[in-house]
C-alpha positions, -999 to +999 in steps of 0.1 A: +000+000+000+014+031-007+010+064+011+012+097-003+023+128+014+006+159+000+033+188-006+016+212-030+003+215-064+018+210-100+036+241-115+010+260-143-020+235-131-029+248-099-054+221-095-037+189-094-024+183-062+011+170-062+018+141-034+052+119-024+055+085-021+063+076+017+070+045+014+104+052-010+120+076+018+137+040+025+161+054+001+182+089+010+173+119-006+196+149-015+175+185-007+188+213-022+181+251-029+202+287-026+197+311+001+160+327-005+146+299-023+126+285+007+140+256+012+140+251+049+103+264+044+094+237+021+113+206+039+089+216+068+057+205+046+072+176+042+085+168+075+049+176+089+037+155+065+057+127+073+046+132+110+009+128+099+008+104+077+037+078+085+049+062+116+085+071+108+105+084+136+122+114+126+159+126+141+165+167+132+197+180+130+188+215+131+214+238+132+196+270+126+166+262+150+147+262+120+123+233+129+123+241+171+085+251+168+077+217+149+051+215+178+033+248+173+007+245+147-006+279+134-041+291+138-052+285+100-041+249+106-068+223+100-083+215+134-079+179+126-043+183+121-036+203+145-054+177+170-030+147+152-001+166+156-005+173+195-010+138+199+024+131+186+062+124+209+079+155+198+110+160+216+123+193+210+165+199+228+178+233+226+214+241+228+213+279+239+219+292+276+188+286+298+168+263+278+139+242+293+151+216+274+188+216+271+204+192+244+227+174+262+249+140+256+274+121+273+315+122+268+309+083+281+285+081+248+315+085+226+334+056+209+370+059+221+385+068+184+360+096+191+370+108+221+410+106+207+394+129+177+382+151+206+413+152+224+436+156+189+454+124+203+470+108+170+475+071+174+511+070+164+524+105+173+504+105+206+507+064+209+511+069+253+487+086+256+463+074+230+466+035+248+461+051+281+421+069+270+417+028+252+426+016+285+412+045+309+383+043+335+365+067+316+356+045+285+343+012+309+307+008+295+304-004+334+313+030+344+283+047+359+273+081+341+259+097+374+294+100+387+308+111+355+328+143+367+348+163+347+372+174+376+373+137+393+383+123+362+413+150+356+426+149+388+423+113+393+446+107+360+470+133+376+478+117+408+484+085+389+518+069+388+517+067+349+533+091+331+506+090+301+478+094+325+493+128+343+502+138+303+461+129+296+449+149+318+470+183+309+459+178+275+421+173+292+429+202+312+440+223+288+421+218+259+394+228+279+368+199+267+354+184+295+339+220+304+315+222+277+283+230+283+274+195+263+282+168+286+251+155+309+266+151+338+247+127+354+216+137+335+198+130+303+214+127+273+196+129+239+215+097+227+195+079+254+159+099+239+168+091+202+173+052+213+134+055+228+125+062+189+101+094+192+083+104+167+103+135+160+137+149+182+149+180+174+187+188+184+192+224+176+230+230+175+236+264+166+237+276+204+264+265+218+298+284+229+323+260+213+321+252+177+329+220+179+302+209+208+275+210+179+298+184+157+303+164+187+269+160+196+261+149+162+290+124+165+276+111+193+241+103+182+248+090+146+276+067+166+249+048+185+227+048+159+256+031+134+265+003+167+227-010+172+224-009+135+215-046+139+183-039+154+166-027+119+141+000+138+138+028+113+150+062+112+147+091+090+179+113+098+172+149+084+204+167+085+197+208+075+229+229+064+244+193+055+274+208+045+286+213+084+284+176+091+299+159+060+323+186+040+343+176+014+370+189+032+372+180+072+394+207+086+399+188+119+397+153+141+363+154+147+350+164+109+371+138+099+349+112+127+315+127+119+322+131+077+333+095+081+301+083+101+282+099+073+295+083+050+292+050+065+258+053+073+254+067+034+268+035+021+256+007+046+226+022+067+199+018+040+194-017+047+195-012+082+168+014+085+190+046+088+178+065+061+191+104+056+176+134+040+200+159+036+197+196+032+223+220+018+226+253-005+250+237-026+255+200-039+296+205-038+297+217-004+284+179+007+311+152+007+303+134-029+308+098-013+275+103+008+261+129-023+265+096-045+239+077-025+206+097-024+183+082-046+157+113-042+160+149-051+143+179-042+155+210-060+147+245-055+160+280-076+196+270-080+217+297-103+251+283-107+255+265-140+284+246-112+258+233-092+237+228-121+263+207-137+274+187-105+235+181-103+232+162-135+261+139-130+248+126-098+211+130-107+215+117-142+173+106-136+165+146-132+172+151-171+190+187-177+164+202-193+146+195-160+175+210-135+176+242-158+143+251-152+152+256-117+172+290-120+135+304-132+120+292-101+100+317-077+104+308-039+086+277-030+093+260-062+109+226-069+117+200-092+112+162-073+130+135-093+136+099-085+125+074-065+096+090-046+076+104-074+065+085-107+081+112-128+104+145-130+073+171-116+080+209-107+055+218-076+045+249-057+049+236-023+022+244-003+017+258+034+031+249+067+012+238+094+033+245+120+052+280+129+086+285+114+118+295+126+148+314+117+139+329+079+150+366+066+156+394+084+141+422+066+155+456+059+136+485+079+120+510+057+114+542+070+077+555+062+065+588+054+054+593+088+092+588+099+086+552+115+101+522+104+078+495+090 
């Protein structure tokens, strides 16, 4: 049986509704669109609509708290959706100062070739201290996370007898790590939430103080996904601004560890139930190894004949003639191709139900009565 997710109508025939197949986001889709061509606008239709008409839990990597009101319909909204929606396990973490609902994870939730990536500990260079975290206290799965504290760990390693562990903990010490505001401590961490399957969490990462927290918090999540892989319960994984969690590039350690769990989960996930949707401005800002395995496509106004070009050679299913058409597009407007539609079909995605984040900030114009509008 197939289920279709109502997005919009078809360009130039505003009558025929224009709906996705649910059932093929068992495949990873590649979402895509410039600055101003709505794109984090339109994923929310279909995010929503995924919420409403499938039983698909859904994991948000939301960098720019675009999808933190996912749980706030607005008043237009259908009364029967709006009743659906409340209904639904919508976990929403936020990573700025003060939140209600802090995202938080675990250092102990890290794979220990993670937390060497977060210390800059190279295996051969650093090999002392690199065997020392493998054999450490600290990574015993035993080790009981309501006692997990940063300053009994450090000076614990420095009154040891082993010159590695007094060398560990300078380099915890002074790198400064353990002092994020992203470890639990004792309380709960989103890994633990995501493993409970809700229908939808939400980690918004763009508040925290250290760039790298957000990145490792990602890490951290898509680890424990990837190690109870074997257990085949779906997930959709919607990554938005992909292009921060799998460059092309990795600049550092822990890039490198969550571009590489990416990819993994790109190339081997699909038959476990990992399934990603990824979101980006630009198809060569995306590492092509995970670019290579989206099977979907969701295109909005694109103007660089680049992108345009790096399109068709993944997206060979599109047609050019098709991904041209997209530089003419007026906000809202996409081109779906592969899998999850029949056919190549440009749509005027429709309305949200529930209140968006982020967007524009608009220039204030000053009115003939000297106020700003």
């Amino acid at each position: 049986m197939t289920t279709t997710l109502t997005i919009g109508t078809e360009v130039g025939a505003e009558d025929t509704v224009v709906g996705l197949d649910a059932t093929r986001f068992n495949r990873h889709t590649f979402w895509c669109g410039q600055s101003g061509s709505g794109k984090s606008y339109a994923l929310g239709v279909v995010l929503e609509q995924l919420l409403l008409e499938t039983d698909l839990p859904l994991l948000i990597l939301d960098p720019n708290a675009d999808f933190v009101r996912l749980s706030q319909t607005r008043p237009e909204a259908h009364r029967d959706a709006v009743a659906r929606l409340a209904d639904l396990d919508l976990r929403i973490f936020r990573s700025s100062a003060g939140a209600s609902q802090p995202l938080r994870a675990r250092y102990l939730d890290l794979t220990p070739a993670s937390k060497a990536a977060l210390l800059q500990l190279d295996p051969i260079v650093d090999a002392e201290e690199y065997n020392v975290l493998l054999r450490a206290e600290i990574n015993r799965k035993d080790y009981s996370v309501a006692e997990f504290d940063p300053d009994t760990i450090i000076e614990r390693l420095r009154s040891s007898e082993d010159p590695g562990q007094v060398r560990l903990a300078y380099r915890m010490e002074n790198l400064g790590v353990l002092k994020w505001d992203l470890w639990a401590r004792g309380t709960e961490s989103v890994v633990d939430v995501v493993a409970e399957r809700p229908r939808a969490t939400v980690m918004d990462l763009g508040g925290f103080t250290h760039p790298a927290e957000s990145k490792v918090a990602a890490l951290a999540v898509l680890e424990q996904l990837w190690e109870r892989r074997e257990e085949r319960r779906p997930i959709l994984i919607v990554i938005d601004e992909a292009h921060n969690i799998c460059p092309p590039d990795p600049e550092n350690e822990v890039e490198r560890a969550l571009t590489k769990q990416v990819i993994q989960i790109a190339a081997e996930g699909r038959k476990f139930g990992l399934w990603m949707l990824l979101s980006t401005q630009r198809p060569g800002k995306i590492h092509p190894n995970v670019l290579s395995q989206c099977d979907n496509l969701g295109l909005m106004r694109i103007n660089s004949p680049r992108d345009l070009t790096d399109l068709s050679d993944v997206f060979g299913y599109a047609g050019e003639e098709h991904l041209r058409r997209s530089t003419g597009f007026a906000q809202g407007q996409a081109l779906f191709a592969g899998g999850f539609v029949s056919e190549p079909t440009f749509v005027q995605v429709g309305r949200r139900l529930t209140e968006e984040s982020g967007g524009d900030v608009k220039v204030p114009i000053r009115g003939q009565s000297g106020e700003h509008l």
